[in-house]
The first five atom37 places (N, CA, C, CB, O) and aatype in JSON, in Angstrom:
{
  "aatype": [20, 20, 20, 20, 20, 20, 20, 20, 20, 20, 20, 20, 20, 20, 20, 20, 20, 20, 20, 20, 20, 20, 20, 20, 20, 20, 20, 20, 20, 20, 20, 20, 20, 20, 20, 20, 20, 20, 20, 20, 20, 20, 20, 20, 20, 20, 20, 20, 20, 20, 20, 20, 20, 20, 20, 20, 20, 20, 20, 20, 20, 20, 20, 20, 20, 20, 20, 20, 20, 20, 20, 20, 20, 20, 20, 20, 20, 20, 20, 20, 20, 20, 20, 20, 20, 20, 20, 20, 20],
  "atom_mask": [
    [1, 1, 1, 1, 1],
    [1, 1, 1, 1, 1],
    [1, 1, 1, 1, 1],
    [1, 1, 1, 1, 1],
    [1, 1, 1, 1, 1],
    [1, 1, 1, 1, 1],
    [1, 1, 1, 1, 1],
    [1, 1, 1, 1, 1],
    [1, 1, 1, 1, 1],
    [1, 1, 1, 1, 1],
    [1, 1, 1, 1, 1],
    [1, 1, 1, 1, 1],
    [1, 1, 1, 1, 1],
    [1, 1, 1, 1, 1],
    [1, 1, 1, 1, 1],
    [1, 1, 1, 1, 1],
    [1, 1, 1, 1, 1],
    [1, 1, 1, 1, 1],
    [1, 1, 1, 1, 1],
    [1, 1, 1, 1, 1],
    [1, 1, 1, 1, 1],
    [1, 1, 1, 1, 1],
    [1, 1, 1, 1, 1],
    [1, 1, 1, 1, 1],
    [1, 1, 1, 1, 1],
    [1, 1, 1, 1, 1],
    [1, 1, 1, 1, 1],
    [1, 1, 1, 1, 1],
    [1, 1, 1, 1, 1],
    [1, 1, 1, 1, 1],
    [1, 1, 1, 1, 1],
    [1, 1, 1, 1, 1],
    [1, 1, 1, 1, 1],
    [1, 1, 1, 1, 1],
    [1, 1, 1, 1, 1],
    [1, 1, 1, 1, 1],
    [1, 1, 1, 1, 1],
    [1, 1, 1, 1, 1],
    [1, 1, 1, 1, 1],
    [1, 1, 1, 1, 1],
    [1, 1, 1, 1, 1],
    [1, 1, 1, 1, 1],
    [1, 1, 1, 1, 1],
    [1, 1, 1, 1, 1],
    [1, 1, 1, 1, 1],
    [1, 1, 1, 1, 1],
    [1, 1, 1, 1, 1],
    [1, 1, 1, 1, 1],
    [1, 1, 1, 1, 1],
    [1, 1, 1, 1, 1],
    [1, 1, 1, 1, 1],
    [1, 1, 1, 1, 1],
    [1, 1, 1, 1, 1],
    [1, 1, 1, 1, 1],
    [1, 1, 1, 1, 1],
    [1, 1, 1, 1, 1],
    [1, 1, 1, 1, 1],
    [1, 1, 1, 1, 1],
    [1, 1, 1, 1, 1],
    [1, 1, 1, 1, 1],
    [1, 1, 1, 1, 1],
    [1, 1, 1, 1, 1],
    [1, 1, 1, 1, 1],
    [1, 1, 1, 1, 1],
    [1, 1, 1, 1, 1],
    [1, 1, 1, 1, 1],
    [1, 1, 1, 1, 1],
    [1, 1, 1, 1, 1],
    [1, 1, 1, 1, 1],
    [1, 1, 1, 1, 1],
    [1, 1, 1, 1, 1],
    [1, 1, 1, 1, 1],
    [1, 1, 1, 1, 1],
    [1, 1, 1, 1, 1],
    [1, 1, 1, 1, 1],
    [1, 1, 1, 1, 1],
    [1, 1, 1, 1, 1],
    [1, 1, 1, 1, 1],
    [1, 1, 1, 1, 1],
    [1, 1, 1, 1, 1],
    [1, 1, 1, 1, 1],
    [1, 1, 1, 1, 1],
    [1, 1, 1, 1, 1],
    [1, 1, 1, 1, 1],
    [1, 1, 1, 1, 1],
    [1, 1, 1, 1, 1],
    [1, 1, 1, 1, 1],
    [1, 1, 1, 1, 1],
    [1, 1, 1, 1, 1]
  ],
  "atom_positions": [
    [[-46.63, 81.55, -44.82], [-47.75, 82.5, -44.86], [-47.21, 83.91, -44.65], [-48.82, 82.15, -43.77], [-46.41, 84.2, -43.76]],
    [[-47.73, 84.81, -45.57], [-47.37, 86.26, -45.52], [-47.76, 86.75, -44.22], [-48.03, 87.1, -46.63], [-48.71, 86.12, -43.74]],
    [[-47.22, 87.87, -43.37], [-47.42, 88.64, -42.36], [-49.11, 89.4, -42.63], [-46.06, 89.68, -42.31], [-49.56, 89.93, -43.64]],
    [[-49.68, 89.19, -41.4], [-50.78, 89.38, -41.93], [-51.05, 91.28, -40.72], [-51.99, 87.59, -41.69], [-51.94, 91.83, -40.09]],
    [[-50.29, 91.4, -40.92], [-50.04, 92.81, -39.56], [-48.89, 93.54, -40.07], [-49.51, 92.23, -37.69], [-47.78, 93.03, -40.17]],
    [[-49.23, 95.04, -40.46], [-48.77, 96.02, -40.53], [-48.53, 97.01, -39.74], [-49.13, 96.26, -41.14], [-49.5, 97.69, -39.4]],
    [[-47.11, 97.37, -39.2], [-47.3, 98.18, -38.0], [-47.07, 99.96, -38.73], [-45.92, 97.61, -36.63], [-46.3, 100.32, -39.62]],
    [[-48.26, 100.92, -37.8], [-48.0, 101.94, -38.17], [-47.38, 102.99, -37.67], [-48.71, 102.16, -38.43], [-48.39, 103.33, -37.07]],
    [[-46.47, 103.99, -37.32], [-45.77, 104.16, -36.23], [-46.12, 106.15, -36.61], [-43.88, 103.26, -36.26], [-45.61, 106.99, -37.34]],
    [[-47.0, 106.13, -35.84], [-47.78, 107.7, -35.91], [-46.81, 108.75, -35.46], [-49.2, 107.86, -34.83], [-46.29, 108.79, -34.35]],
    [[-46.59, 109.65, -36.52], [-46.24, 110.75, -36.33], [-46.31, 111.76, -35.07], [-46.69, 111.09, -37.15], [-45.36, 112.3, -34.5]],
    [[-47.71, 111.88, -34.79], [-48.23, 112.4, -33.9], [-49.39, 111.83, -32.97], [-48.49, 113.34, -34.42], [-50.59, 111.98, -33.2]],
    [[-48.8, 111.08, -31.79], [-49.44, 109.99, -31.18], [-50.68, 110.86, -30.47], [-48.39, 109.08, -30.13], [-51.01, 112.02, -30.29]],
    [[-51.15, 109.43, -30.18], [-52.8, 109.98, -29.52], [-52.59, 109.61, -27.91], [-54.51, 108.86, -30.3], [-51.61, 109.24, -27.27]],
    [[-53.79, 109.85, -27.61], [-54.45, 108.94, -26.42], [-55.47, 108.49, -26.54], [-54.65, 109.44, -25.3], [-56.29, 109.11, -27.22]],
    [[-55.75, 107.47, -26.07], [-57.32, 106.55, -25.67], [-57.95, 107.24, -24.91], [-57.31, 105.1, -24.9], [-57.81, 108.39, -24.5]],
    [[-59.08, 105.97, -24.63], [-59.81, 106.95, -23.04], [-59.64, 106.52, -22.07], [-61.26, 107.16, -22.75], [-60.54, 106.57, -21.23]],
    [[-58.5, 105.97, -21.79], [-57.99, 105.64, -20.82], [-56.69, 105.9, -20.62], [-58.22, 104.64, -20.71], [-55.87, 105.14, -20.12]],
    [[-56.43, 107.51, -21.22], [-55.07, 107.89, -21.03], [-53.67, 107.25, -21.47], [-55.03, 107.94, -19.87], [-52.54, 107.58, -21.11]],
    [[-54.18, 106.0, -22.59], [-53.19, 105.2, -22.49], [-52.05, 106.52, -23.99], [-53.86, 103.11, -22.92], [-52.69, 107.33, -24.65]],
    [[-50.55, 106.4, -24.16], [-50.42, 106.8, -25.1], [-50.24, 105.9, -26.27], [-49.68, 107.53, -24.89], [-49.76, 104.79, -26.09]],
    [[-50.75, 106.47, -27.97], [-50.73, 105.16, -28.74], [-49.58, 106.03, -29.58], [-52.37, 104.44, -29.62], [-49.55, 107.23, -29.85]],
    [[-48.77, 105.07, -29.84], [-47.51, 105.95, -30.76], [-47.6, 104.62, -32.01], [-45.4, 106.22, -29.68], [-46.76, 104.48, -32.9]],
    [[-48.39, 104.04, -31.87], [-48.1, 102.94, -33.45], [-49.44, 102.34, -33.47], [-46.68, 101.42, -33.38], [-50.16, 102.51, -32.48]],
    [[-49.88, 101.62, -34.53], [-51.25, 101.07, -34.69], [-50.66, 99.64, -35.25], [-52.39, 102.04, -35.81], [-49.72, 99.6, -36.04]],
    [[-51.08, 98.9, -34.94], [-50.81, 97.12, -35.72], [-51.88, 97.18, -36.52], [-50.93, 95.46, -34.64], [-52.83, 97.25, -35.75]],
    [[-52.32, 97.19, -37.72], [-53.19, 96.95, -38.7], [-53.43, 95.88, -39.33], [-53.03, 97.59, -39.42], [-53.05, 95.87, -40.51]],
    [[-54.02, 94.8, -38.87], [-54.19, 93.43, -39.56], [-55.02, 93.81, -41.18], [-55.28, 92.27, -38.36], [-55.66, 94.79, -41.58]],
    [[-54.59, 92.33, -41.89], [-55.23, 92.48, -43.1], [-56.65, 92.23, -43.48], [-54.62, 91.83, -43.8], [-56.98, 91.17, -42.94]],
    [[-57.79, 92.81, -44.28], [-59.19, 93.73, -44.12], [-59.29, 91.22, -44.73], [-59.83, 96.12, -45.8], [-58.54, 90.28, -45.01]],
    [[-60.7, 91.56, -44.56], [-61.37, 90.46, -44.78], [-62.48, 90.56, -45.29], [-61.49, 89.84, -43.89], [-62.84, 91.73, -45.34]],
    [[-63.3, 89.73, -45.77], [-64.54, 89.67, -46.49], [-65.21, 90.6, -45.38], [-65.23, 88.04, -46.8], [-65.42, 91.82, -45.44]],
    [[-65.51, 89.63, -44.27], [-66.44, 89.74, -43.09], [-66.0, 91.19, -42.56], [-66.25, 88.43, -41.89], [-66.95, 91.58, -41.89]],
    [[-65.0, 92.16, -42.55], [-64.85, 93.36, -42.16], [-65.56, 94.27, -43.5], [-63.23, 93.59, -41.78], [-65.99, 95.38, -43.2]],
    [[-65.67, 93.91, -44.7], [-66.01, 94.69, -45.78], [-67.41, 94.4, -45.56], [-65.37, 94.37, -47.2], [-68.1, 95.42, -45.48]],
    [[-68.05, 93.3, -45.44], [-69.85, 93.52, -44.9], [-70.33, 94.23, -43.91], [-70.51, 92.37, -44.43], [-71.55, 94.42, -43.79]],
    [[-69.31, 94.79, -42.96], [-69.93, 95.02, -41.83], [-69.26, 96.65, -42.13], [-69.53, 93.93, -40.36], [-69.75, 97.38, -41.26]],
    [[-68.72, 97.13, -42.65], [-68.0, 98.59, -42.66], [-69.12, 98.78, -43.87], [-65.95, 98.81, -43.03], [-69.14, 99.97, -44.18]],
    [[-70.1, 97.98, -44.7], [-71.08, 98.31, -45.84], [-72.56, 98.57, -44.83], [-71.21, 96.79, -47.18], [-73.63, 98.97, -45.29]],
    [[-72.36, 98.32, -43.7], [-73.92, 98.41, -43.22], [-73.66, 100.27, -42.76], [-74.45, 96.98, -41.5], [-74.47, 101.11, -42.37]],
    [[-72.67, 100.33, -42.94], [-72.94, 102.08, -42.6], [-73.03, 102.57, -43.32], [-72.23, 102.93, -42.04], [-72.3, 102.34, -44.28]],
    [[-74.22, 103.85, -43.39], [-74.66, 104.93, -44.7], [-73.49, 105.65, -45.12], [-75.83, 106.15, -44.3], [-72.96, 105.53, -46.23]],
    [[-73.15, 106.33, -44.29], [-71.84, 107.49, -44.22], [-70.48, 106.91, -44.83], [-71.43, 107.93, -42.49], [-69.81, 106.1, -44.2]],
    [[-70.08, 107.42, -46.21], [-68.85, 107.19, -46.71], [-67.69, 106.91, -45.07], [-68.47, 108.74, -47.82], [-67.5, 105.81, -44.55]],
    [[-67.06, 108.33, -44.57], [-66.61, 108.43, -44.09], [-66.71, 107.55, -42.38], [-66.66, 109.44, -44.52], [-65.77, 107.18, -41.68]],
    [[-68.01, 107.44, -42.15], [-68.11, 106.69, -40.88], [-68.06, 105.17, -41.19], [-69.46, 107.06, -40.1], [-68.38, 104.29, -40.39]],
    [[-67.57, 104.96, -42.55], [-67.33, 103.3, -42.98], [-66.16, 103.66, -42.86], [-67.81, 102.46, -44.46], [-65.83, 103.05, -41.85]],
    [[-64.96, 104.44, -43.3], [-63.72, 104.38, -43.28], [-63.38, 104.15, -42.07], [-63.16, 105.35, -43.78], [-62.68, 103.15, -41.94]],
    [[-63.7, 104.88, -40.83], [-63.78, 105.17, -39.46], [-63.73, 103.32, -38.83], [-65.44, 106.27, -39.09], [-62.94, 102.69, -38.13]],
    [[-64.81, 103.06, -39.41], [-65.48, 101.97, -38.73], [-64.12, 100.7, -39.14], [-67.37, 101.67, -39.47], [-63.65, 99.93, -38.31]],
    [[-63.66, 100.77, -40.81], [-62.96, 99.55, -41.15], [-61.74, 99.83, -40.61], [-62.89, 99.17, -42.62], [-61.01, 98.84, -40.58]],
    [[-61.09, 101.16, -40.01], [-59.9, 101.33, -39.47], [-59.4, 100.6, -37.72], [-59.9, 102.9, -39.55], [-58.39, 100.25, -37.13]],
    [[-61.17, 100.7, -37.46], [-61.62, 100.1, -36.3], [-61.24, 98.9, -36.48], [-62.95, 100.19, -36.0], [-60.12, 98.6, -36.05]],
    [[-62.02, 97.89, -37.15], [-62.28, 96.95, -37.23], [-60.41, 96.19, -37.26], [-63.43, 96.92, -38.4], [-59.88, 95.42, -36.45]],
    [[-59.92, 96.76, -38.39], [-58.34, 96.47, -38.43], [-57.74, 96.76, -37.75], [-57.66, 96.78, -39.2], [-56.65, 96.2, -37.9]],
    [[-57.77, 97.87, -36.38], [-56.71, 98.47, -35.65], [-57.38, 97.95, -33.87], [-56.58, 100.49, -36.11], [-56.53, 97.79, -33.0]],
    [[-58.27, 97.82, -33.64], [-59.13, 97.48, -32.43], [-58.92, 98.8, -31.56], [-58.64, 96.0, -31.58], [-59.21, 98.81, -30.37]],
    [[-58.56, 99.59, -32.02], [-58.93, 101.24, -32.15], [-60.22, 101.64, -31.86], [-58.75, 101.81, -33.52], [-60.98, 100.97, -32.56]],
    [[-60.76, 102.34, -31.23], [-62.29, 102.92, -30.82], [-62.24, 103.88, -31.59], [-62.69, 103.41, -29.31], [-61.21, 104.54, -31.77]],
    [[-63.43, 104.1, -32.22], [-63.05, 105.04, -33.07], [-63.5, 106.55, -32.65], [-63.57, 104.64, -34.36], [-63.41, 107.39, -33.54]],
    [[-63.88, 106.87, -31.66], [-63.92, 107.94, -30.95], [-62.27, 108.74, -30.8], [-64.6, 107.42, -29.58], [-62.04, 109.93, -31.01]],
    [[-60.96, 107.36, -30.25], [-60.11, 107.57, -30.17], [-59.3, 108.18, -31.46], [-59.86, 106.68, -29.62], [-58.56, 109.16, -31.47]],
    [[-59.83, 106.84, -33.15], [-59.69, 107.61, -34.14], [-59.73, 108.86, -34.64], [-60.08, 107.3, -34.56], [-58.97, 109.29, -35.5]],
    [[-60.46, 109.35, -34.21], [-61.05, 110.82, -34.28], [-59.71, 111.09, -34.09], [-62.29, 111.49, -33.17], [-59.17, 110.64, -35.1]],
    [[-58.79, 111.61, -33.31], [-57.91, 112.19, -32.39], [-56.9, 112.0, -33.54], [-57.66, 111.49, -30.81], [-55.92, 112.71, -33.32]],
    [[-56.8, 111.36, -34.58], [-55.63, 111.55, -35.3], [-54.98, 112.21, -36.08], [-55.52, 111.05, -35.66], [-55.7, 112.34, -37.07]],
    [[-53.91, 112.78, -36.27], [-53.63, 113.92, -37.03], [-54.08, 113.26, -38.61], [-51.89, 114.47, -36.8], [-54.45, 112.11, -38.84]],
    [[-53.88, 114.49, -39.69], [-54.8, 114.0, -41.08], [-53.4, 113.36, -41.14], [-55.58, 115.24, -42.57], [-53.55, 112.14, -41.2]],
    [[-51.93, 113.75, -41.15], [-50.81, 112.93, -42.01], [-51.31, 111.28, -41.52], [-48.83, 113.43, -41.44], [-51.61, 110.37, -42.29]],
    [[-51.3, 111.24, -40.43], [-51.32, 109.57, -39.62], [-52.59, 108.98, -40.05], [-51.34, 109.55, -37.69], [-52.82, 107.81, -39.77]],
    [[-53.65, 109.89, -40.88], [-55.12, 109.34, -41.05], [-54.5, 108.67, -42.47], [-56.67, 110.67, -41.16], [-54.84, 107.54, -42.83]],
    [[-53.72, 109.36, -43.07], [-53.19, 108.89, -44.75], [-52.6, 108.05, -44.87], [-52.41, 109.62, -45.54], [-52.84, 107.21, -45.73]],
    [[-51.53, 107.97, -43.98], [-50.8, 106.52, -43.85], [-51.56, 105.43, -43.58], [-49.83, 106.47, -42.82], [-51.17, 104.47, -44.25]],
    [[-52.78, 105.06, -42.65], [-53.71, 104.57, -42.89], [-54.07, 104.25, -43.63], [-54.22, 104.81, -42.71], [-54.21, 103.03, -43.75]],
    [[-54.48, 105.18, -44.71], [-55.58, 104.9, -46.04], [-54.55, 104.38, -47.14], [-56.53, 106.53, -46.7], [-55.04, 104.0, -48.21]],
    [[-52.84, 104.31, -46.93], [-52.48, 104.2, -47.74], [-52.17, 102.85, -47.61], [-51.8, 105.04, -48.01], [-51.8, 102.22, -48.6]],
    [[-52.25, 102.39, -46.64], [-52.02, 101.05, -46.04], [-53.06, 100.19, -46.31], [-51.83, 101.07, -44.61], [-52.88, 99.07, -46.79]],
    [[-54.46, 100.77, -45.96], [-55.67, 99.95, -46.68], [-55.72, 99.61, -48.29], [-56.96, 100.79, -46.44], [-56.01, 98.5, -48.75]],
    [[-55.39, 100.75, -49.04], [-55.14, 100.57, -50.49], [-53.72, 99.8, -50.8], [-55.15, 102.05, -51.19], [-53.7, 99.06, -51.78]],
    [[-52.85, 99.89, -50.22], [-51.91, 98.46, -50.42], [-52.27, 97.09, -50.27], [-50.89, 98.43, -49.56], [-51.66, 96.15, -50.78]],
    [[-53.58, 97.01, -49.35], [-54.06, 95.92, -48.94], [-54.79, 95.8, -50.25], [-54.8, 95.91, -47.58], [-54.37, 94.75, -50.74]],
    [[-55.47, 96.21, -50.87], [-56.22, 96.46, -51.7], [-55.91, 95.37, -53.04], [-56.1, 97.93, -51.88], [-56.58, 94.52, -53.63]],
    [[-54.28, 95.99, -53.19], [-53.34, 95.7, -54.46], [-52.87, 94.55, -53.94], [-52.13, 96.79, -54.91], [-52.08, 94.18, -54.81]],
    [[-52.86, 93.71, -53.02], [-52.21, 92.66, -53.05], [-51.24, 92.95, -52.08], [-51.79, 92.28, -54.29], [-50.51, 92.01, -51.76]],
    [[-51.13, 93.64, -51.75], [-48.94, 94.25, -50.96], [-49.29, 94.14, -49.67], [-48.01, 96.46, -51.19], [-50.38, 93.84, -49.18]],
    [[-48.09, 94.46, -49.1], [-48.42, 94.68, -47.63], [-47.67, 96.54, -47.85], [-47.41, 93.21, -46.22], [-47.04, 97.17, -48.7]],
    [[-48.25, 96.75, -46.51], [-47.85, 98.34, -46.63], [-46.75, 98.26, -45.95], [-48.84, 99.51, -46.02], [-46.42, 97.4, -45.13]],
    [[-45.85, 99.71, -46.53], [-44.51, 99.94, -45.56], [-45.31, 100.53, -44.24], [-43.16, 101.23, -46.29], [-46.35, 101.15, -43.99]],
    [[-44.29, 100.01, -43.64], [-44.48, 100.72, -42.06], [-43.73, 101.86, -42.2], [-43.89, 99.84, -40.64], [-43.62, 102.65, -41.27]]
  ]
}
């Protein structure tokens, strides 16, 4: 079975709300049941928010906090998922 976890290793790390520091994200691979539930939100963008959640167990308050390069690597990682691939870390 293929690796089902992509690690992302952020440029410019965050914090939680609990002070913790995050310097990488593990991104598991998206599922039916994460694509129904990132569709019940109106907001383009607060679905992206929400499925980054859903794959990273990331709060997405904390999301917020990410620089745009580390938001792309993200999105580029979801669209690899997309194509079949796994993303580079």
């Amino acid at each position: 079975m293929a690796n089902q976890e992509t690690i992302i290793n952020l440029d410019y790390p965050i914090t939680d709300g609990h002070d913790n520091l995050i310097e990488k994200l593990t991104v598991r691979r998206a599922k039916v049941k994460d694509i129904r539930q990132m569709a019940r939100k109106k907001d383009e963008g607060e679905q992206e928010i929400f499925l980054l959640h859903l794959l990273t167990g990331v709060l997405p308050e904390d999301l917020d906090k990410l620089d745009l390069c580390d938001y792309e690597k993200l999105g580029e990682c979801i669209k690899q998922m997309k194509l079949g691939k796994r993303a580079k870390s």
